[in-house]
C-alpha positions in Angstrom: 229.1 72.5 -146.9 227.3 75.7 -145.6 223.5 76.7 -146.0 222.2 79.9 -146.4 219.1 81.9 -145.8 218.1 83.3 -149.1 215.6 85.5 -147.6 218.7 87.4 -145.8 221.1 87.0 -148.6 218.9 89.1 -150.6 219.5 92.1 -148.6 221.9 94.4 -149.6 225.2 94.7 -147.8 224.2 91.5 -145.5 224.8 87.9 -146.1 223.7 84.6 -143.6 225.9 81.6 -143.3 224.8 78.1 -141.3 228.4 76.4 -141.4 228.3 72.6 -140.8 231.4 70.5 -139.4 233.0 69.6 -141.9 236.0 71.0 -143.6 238.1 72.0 -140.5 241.2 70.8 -138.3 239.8 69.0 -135.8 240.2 65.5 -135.0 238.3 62.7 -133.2 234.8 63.6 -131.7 235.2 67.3 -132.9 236.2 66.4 -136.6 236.0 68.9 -138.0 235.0 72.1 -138.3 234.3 72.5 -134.2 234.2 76.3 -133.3 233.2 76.0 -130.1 236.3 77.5 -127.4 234.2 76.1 -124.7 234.9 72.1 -125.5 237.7 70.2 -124.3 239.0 70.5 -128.0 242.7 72.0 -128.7 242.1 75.9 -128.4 245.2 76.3 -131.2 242.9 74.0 -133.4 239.6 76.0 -133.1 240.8 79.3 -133.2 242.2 77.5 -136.8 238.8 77.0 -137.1 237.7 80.1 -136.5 240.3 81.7 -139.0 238.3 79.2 -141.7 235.3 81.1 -140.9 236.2 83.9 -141.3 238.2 83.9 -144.6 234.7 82.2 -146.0 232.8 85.1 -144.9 235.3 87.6 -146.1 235.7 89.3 -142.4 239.1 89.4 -140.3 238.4 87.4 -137.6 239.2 90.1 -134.9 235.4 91.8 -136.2 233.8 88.5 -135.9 232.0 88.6 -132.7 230.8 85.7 -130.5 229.4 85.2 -127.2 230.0 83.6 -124.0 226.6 81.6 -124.1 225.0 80.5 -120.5 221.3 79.5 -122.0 219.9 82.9 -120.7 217.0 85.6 -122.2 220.3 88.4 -122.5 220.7 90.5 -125.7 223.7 92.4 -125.9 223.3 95.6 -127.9 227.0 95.4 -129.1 226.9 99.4 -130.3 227.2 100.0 -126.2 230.5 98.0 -126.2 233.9 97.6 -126.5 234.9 95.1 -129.5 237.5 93.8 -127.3 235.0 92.6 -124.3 233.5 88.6 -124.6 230.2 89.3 -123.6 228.0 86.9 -121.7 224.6 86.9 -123.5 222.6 84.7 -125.8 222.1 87.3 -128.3 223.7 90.3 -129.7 222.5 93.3 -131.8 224.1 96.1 -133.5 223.2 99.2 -136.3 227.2 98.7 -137.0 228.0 97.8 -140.2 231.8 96.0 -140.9 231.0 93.3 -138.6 230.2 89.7 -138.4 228.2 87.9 -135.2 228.7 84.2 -134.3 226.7 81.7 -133.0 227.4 78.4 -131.5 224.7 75.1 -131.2 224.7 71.5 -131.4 220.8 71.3 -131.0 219.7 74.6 -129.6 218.5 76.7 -132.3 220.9 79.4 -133.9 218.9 82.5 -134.8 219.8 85.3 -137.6 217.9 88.5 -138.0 218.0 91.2 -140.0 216.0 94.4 -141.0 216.0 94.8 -144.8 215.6 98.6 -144.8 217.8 100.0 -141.6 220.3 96.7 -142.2 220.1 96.5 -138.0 220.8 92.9 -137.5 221.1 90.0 -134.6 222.3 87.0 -134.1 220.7 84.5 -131.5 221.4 81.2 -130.0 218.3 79.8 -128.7 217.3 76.3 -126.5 214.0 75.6 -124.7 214.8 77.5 -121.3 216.2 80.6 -123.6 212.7 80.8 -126.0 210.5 79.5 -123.0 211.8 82.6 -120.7 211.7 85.3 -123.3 215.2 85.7 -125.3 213.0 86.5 -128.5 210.8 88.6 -127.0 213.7 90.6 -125.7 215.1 90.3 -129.2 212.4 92.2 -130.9 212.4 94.7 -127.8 215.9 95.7 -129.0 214.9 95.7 -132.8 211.9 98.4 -132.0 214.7 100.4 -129.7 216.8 101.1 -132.7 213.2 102.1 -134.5 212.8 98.9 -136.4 209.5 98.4 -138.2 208.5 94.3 -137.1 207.1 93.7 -140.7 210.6 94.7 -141.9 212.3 92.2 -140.3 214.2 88.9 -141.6 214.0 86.0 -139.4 216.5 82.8 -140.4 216.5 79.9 -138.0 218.6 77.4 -138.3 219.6 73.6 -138.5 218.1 71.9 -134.6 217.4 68.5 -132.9 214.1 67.3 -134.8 211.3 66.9 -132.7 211.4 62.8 -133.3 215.0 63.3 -131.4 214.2 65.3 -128.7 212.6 62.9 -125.7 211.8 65.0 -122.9 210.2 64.3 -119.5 207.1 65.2 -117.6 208.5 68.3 -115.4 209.7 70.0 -119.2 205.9 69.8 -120.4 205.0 71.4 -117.3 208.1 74.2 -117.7 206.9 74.9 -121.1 202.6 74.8 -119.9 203.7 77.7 -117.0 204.1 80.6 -120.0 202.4 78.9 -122.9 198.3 78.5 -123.1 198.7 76.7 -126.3 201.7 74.4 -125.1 200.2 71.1 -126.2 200.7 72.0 -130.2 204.8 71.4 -129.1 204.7 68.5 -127.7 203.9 64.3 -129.5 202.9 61.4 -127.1 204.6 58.4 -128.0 204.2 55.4 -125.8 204.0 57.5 -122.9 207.0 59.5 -123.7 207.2 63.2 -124.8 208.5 64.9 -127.9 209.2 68.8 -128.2 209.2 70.5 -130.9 212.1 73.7 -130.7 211.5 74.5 -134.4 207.7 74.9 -134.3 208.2 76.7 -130.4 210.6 78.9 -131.9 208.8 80.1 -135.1 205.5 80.3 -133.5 207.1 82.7 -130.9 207.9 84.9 -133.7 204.8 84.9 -135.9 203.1 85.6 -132.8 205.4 88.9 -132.0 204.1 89.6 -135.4 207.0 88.3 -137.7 205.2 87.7 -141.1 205.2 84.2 -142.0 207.0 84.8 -145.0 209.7 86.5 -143.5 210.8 83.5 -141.8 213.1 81.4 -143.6 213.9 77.6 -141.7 216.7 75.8 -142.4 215.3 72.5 -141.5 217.9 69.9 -140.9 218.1 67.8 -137.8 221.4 68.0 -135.9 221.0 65.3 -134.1 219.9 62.7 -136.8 222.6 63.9 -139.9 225.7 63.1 -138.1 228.0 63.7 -141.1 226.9 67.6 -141.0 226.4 68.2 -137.5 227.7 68.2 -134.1 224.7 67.0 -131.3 224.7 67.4 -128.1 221.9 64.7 -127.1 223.6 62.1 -129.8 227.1 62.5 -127.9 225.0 61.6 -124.7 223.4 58.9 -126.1 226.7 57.3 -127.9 228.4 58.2 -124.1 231.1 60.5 -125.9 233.1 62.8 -123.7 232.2 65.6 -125.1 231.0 67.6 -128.5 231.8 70.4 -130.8 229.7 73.0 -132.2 228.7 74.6 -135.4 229.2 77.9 -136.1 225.9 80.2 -138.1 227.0 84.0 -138.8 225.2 86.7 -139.9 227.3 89.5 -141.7 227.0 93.5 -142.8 229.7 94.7 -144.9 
């Protein structure tokens, strides 16, 4: 199963794609469609993966392009750099067309952008500390560098852990109140225990760079609740699992 934005997929030349986990090789906690090099899975088996991807989206894999994510506010502007290079960064851009950006999440929030009239597009992967210390505002930085109108702009963001799902403790409200007047509209008081909400912190962040509402499409699933789709980081912590894979969302020009 994949989902799609529809607002991207409308674009010319440009197609979105929010994989899920199944229909890979993997095995075990991974089954099975875990793209993520970074887990203790077998590298053979999710480069295989990987190779699945890519044959759905219709790119050789050498021109699909992911990142070594570290949770940071980085954008790489990918037309500065060798296609060779794995860059360290949350985020990449490019005016490039012929290739395809990956992102990896089990909770965090991936991110696909596009411009519907320069076709400049961006793929993001975005948790709390990455929105709360300015990836998107970076993100849009880039956009208007390569002369991008904002009201032009596509924004898809994907499957995430559900607000009901994601407990957090006192010290993260406080994080979140440092750079946000208006923090209390993220966060739910249940019994005295905290809920965030990364969808809502995420898309307000947006809307308030001045992203039209309607050019924001959410693909609202919860990763951590729908199991048989998704790979969670918080479940596997919560069900004491060694590890977890991760699911793959691409954004394509062609």
């Amino acid at each position: 199963m994949i989902f799609y934005s529809k607002k991207i997929n409308k674009i010319p030349g440009l197609k979105s794609f929010f994989f899920t986990r199944k229909n890979g090789f993997s095995k075990g906690i991974y089954k099975s469609l875990n793209c993520g090099l970074g887990s203790n899975d077998k590298k053979k088996i999710v480069k295989k993966n990987i190779i699945i991807v890519s044959k759905k989206i219709g790119c050789n894999s050498n021109k699909l392009i992911m990142l070594k994510q570290y949770h940071s506010n980085k954008i790489i502007n990918f037309d500065n750099f060798l296609v060779k290079k794995k860059y360290k960064a949350d985020g990449i851009i490019t005016t490039f067309p012929k290739f395809s950006f990956g992102i990896l999440t089990a909770d965090c929030v991936p991110i696909l952008v596009a411009d519907k009239e320069n076709k400049t597009m961006a793929a993001v992967h975005s948790g709390w500390r990455g929105a709360n210390s300015g990836i998107i505002e970076n993100l849009i930085k880039k956009f208007k560098q390569k002369k991008s109108i904002i009201s032009n702009l596509i924004v898809a963001i994907g499957p995430c852990i559900a607000q009901r799902n994601y407990e957090v403790k006192e010290d993260f409200v406080k994080n979140i109140k440092i750079n946000n007047y208006d923090y209390k509209k993220y966060f739910m008081s249940i019994n005295k225990k905290f809920y965030f909400n990364l969808r809502l912190f995420v898309n307000e962040k947006f809307l308030k760079l001045g992203i039209p509402k309607r050019n924001i499409d959410n693909i609202n699933r919860d990763t951590y609740r729908d199991y048989k789709n998704f790979f969670s980081y918080r479940r596997s912590v919560h069900n004491n699992e060694s590890d977890y894979g991760r699911c793959i969302s691409v954004i394509c020009r062609y």
